[in-house]
C-alpha positions in Angstrom: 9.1 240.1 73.6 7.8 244.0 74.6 8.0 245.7 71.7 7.2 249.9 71.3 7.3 252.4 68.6 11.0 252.9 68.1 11.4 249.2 66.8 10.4 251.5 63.8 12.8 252.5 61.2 11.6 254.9 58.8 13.2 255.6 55.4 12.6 256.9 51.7 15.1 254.6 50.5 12.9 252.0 48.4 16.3 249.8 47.9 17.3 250.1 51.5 13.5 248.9 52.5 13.3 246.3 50.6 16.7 245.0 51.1 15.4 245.0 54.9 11.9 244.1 54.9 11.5 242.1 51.2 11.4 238.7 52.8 8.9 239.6 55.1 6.7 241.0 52.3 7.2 237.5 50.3 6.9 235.8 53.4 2.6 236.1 53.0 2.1 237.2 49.7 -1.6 237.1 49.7 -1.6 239.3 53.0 1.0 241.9 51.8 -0.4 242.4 47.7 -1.0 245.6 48.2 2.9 246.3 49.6 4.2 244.1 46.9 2.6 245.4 44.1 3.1 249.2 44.9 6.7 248.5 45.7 7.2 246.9 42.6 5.4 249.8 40.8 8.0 252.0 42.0 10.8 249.6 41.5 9.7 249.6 37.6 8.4 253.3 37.2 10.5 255.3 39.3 9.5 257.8 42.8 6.9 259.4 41.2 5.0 257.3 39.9 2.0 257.9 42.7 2.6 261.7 43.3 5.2 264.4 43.2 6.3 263.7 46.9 8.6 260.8 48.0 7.1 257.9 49.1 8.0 256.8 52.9 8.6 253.6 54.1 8.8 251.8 57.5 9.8 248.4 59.0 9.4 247.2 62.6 11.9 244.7 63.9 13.6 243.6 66.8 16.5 244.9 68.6 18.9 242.5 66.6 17.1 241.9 63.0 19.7 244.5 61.4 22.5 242.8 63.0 21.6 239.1 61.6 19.4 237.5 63.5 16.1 235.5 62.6 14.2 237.7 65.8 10.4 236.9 66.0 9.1 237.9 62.6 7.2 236.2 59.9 9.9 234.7 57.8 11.5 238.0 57.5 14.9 238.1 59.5 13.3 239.8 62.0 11.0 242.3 60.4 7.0 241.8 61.8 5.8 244.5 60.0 6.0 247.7 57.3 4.3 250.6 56.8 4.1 252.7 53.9 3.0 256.4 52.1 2.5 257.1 48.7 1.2 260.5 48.7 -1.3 261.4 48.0 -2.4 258.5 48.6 -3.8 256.9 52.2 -1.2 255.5 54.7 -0.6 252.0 54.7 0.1 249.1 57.7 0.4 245.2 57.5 -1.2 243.5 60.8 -0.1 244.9 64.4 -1.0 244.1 68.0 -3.4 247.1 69.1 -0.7 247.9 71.7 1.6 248.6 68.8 -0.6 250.7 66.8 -1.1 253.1 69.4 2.4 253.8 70.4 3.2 253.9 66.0 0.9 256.3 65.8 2.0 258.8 68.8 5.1 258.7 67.1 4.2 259.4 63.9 2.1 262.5 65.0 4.8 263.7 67.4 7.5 263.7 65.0 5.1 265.8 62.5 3.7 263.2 59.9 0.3 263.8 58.1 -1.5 261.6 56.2 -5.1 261.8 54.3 -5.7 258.6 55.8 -5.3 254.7 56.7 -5.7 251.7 55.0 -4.8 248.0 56.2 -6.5 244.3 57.8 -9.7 245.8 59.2 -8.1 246.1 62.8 -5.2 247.4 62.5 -6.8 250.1 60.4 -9.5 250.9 62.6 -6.8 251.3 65.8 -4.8 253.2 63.8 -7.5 255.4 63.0 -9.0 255.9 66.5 -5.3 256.4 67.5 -4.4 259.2 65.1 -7.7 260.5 66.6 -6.3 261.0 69.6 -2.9 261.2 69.0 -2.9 263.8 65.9 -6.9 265.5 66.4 -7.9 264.1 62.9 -11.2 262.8 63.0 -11.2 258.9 61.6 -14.3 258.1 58.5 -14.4 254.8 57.4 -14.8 255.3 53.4 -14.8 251.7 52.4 -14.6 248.1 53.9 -12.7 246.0 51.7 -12.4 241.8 51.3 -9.5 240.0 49.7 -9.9 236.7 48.0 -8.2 234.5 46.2 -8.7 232.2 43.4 -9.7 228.3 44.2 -10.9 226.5 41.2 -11.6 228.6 38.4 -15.5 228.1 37.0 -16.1 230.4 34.1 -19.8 232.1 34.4 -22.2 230.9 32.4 -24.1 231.4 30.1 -21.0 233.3 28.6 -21.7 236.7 26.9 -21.4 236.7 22.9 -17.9 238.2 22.1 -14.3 237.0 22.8 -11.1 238.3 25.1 -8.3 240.3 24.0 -5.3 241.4 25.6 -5.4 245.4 25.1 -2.4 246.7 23.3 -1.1 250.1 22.0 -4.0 250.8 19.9 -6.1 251.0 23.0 -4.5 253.4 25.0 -6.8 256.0 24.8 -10.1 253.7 25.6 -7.8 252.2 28.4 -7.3 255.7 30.1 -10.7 256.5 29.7 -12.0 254.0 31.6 -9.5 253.7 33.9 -10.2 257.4 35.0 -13.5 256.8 35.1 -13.3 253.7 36.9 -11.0 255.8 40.0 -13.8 258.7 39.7 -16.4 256.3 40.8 -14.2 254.0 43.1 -11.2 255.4 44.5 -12.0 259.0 44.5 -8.5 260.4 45.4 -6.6 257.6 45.0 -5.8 257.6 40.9 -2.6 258.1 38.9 -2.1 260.0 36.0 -4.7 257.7 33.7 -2.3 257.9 30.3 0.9 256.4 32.7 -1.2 254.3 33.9 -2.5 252.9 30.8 0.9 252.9 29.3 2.6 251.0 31.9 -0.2 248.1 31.9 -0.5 247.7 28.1 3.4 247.7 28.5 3.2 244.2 30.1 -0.6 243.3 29.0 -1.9 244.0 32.1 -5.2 245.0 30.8 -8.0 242.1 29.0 -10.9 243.5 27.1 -14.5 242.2 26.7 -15.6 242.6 23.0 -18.4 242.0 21.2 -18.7 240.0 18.4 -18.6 243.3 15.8 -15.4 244.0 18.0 -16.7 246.6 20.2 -14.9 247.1 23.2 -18.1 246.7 26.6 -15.6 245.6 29.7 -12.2 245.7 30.6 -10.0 243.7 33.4 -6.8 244.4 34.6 -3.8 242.4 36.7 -0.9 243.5 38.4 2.5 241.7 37.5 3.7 238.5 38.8 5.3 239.4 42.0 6.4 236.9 44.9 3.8 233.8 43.2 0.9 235.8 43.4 -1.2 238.4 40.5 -4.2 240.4 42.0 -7.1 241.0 39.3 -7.5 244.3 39.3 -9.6 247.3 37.8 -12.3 245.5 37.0 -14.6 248.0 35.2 -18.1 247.8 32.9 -19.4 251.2 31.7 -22.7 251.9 33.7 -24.7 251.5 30.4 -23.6 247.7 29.4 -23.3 246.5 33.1 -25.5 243.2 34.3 -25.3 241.5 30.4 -22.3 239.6 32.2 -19.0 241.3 30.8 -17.4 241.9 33.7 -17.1 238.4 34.5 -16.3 236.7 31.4 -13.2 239.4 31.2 -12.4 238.2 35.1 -12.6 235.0 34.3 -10.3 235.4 31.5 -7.8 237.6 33.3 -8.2 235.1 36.4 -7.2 231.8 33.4 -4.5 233.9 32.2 -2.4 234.1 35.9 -2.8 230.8 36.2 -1.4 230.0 33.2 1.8 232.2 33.6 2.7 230.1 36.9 0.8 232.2 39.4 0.8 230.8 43.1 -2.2 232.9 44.2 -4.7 234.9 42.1 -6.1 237.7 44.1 -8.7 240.5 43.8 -10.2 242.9 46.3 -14.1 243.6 46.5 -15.9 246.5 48.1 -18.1 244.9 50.4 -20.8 247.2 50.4 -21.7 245.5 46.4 -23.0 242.5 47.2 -23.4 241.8 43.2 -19.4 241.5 43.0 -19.1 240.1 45.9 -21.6 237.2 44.8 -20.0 237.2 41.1 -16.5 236.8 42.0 -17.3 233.8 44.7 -19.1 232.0 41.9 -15.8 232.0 39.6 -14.2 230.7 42.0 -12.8 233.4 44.5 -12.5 232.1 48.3 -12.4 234.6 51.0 -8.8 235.2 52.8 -8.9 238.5 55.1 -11.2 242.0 55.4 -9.3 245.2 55.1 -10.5 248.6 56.0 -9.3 252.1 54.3 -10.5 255.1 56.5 -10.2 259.0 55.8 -8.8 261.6 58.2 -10.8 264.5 58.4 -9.6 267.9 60.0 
């Protein structure tokens, strides 16, 4: 069918949007983690979790989805794809046909939205981009090309570092924080949360695996989001700059990656930056496949 821009329905209702678009976001879990898990983080932590502004949602369905029928979406009643804003964070968008993206974003612009920038599968992004370009006179920088894996058959590194795994607890809040923050300041740049709610929520659920050595010294940590729709995504994985190549980072991965598998996890996921080959090259021999490659670009004025 023809479909244009105001097959859009845009709300800051998170129970109204996922009442409307959840079973097209468990429909491909691997594909929508990033929806899944941020959706879920608000579900749990409330609006503000990501910023002092509301987030904004959006859904794109046929003429009849909201009325009952199946339409043409993925397994969604109708719903082909969401959009959402966390500010301050980038604007996000599951997989659209390029004619799509342009007319989404002339009417986004025209009806006064801003955004710092985009960040979805490594088309859509970059139509997106180069149509807020024209549409909204932002100029588009790509910042970082991402890939999403997931986990085949799990193969611990070897040799494995001296030490053991621990799940992170109360006690390690502060360390936790830390590195988390320091982990955004070198990765994420804008795009961090307040580093004490963010360690208080993981360790609320033990969303966080440490790397110790054998004296008990804490030299890596890795995290994983809840269980949401079958699938976990690994993530932070961070090694202070000083202990990094002794193999840390990949015996807590490995360990984080064992543990979602053993709590019933469909899919174990994890993003890499592909501009470092070394985790790119580390992750694959664990065990990580590739799935898709996403894009995240800025918008400069």
């Amino acid at each position: 069918m023809t479909r244009d821009a105001h097959g859009w329905v845009f709300t800051h209702d998170l129970d109204e949007f996922l009442t409307s678009a959840g079973d097209f976001l468990r429909s491909r879990p691997a594909a929508h983690t990033v929806a899944l898990s941020v959706t879920d983080a608000l579900r749990r932590r409330g609006p503000d979790v990501y910023g002092e502004d509301a987030p904004f949602f959006g859904r794109f369905a046929d003429a009849d989805a909201d009325g009952g029928s199946e339409g043409e979406g993925d397994g969604g009643g109708g719903v082909s794809a969401v959009l959402f804003h966390t500010p301050p964070y980038q604007l996000n968008v599951t997989d659209l046909p390029a004619e799509d993206v342009d007319a989404l974003a002339a009417r986004l612009a025209d009806e006064g939205y801003s955004f710092p920038g985009v960040g979805g599968p490594v088309d859509t992004a970059a139509e997106f981009a180069a149509a807020w370009e024209r549409h909204a006179g932002a100029r588009a920088q790509l910042r970082r090309s991402e890939r999403l894996y997931r986990l085949g058959t799990l193969t611990p590194p070897t040799p494995v570092p001296p030490g053991r795994a621990r799940v992170a607890d109360e006690s390690d809040h502060a360390l936790v924080a830390r590195w988390y923050s320091e982990f955004a300041e070198i990765f994420e740049r804008n795009e961090r949360q307040d580093p004490d709610r963010w360690a208080e929520s993981r360790l609320a659920y033990g969303g966080v695996t440490l790397w110790e050595t054998p004296d008990g010294t804490p030299v890596a940590m890795a995290g994983a989001t809840p269980l949401i729709a079958g699938q976990i995504r690994v993530a932070p994985v961070y090694t202070p700059a000083p202990l990094r190549g002794r193999g840390y980072a990949g015996a807590a991965t490995a360990e984080v990656s064992r543990a979602a598998l053993a709590t019933g996890a469909d899919e174990v996921l994890l993003f890499t930056d592909l501009a470092n080959p070394t985790s790119n090259g580390l992750y694959q021999r664990i065990g990580y496949r590739p799935v898709a490659d996403f894009a995240v670009y800025d918008f400069v004025k």
